[in-house]
C-alpha positions as CSV (number, residue, x, y, z in Angstrom):
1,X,0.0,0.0,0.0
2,X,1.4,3.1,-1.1
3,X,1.3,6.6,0.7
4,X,-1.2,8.8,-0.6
5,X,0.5,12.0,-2.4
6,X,0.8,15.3,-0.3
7,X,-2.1,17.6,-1.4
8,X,-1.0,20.2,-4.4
9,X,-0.5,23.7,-2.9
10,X,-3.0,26.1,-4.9
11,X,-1.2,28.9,-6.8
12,X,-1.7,32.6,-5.7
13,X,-2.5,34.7,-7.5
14,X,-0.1,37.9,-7.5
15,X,-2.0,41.1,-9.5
16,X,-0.9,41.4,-13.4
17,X,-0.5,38.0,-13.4
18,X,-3.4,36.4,-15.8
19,X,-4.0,32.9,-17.0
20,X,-5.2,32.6,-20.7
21,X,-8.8,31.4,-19.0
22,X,-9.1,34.0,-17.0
23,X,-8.1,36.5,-20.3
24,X,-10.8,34.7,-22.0
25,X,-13.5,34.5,-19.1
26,X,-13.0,38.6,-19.3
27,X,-13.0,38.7,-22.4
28,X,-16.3,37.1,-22.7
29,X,-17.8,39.2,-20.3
30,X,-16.9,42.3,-21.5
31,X,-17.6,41.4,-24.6
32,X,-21.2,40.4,-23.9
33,X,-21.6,43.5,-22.2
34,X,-20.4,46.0,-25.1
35,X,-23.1,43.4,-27.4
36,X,-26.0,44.4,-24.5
37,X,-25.5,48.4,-24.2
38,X,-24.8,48.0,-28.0
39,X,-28.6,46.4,-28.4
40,X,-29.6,49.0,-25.9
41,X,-28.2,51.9,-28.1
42,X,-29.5,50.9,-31.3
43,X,-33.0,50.1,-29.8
44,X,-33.4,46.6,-29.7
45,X,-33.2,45.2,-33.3
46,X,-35.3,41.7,-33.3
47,X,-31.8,40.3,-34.6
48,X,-29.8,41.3,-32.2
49,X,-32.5,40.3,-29.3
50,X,-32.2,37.1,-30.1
51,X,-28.2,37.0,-30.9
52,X,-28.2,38.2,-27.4
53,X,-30.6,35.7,-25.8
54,X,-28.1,32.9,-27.3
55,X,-24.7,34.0,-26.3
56,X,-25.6,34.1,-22.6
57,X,-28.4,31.3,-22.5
58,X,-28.2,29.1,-19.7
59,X,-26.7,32.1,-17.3
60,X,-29.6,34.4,-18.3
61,X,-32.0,31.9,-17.3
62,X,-30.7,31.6,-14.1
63,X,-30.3,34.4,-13.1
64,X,-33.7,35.4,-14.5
65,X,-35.2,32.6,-12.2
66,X,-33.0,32.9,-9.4
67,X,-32.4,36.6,-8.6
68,X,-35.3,38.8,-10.8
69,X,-38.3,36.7,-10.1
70,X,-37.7,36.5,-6.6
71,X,-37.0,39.9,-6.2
72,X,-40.3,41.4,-8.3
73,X,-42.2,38.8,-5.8
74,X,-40.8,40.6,-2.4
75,X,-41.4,43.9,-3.6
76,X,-44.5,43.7,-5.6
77,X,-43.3,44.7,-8.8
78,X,-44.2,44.3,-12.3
79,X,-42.3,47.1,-13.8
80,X,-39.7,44.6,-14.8
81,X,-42.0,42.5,-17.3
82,X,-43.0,45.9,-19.1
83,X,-41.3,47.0,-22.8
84,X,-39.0,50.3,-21.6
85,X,-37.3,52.0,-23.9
86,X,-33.3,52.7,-23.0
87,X,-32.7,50.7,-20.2
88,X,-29.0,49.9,-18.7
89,X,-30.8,47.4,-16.4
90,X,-31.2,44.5,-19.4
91,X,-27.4,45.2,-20.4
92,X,-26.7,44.1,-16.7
93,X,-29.1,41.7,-17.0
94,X,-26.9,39.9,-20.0
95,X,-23.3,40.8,-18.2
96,X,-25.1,39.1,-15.0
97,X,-26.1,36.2,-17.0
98,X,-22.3,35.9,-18.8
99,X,-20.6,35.7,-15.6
100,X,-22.7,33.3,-14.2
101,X,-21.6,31.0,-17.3
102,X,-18.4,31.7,-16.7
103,X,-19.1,30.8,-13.1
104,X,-20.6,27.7,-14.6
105,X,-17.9,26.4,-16.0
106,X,-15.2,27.5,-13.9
107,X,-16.9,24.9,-10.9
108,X,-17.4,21.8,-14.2
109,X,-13.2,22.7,-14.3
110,X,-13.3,22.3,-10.6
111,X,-15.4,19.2,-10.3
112,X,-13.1,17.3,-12.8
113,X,-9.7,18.1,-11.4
114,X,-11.2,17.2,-7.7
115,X,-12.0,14.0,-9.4
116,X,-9.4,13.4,-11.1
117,X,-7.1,14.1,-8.2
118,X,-9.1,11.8,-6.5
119,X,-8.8,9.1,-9.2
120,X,-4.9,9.6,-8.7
121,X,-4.3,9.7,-5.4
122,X,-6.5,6.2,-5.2
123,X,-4.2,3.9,-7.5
């Protein structure tokens, strides 16, 4: 029976250091978020609604279900289901829903390296 290897220390992380993923998760992000105000600015063109639904699907949902319905429950309102016209709140609403995709994946990443660790350490 062999001795189990010492756990692997975590890296810190030191400011101006970035990893490509974390370049990338940013990226992302940001780039969502210029799309949003983009769709905002030009008024909500039917193609670029739906453009925007697709790029940050599941995360939108979530955070749609999670966060927004909740809150119009407590407080009683139904100013959030109405057709506004400029609104930085649905530009948010997609940045929101891109970092929780990138929050997504970063705990799938996670889950596989804590299992394959585990798978490791077991032989």
């Amino acid at each position: 029976m062999s001795k189990p290897a010492p756990p692997t220390e975590a890296r810190a992380w030191k400011p101006g250091t970035w990893s490509t993923a974390r370049r990338i998760a940013v990226g992302y992000i940001g780039l969502v978020l210029a799309a949003a105000l983009a769709n905002e600015i030009a008024g909500h063109p039917s193609a670029l609604d739906a453009t925007m639904s697709l790029v940050a699907l599941p995360g939108t949902i979530l955070v749609l279900v999670a966060v927004v319905y909740p809150l119009a429950l407590l407080l009683g309102d139904t100013s959030g289901t109405e057709e506004t016209g400029f609104s930085l709140l649905t530009a948010l609403f997609q940045g929101a829903g891109a970092l929780v995709n990138v929050l997504i994946v970063w705990g799938v990443i996670a889950l596989v390296r804590h299992f394959r660790n585990e798978a490791r350490s077991s032989r």
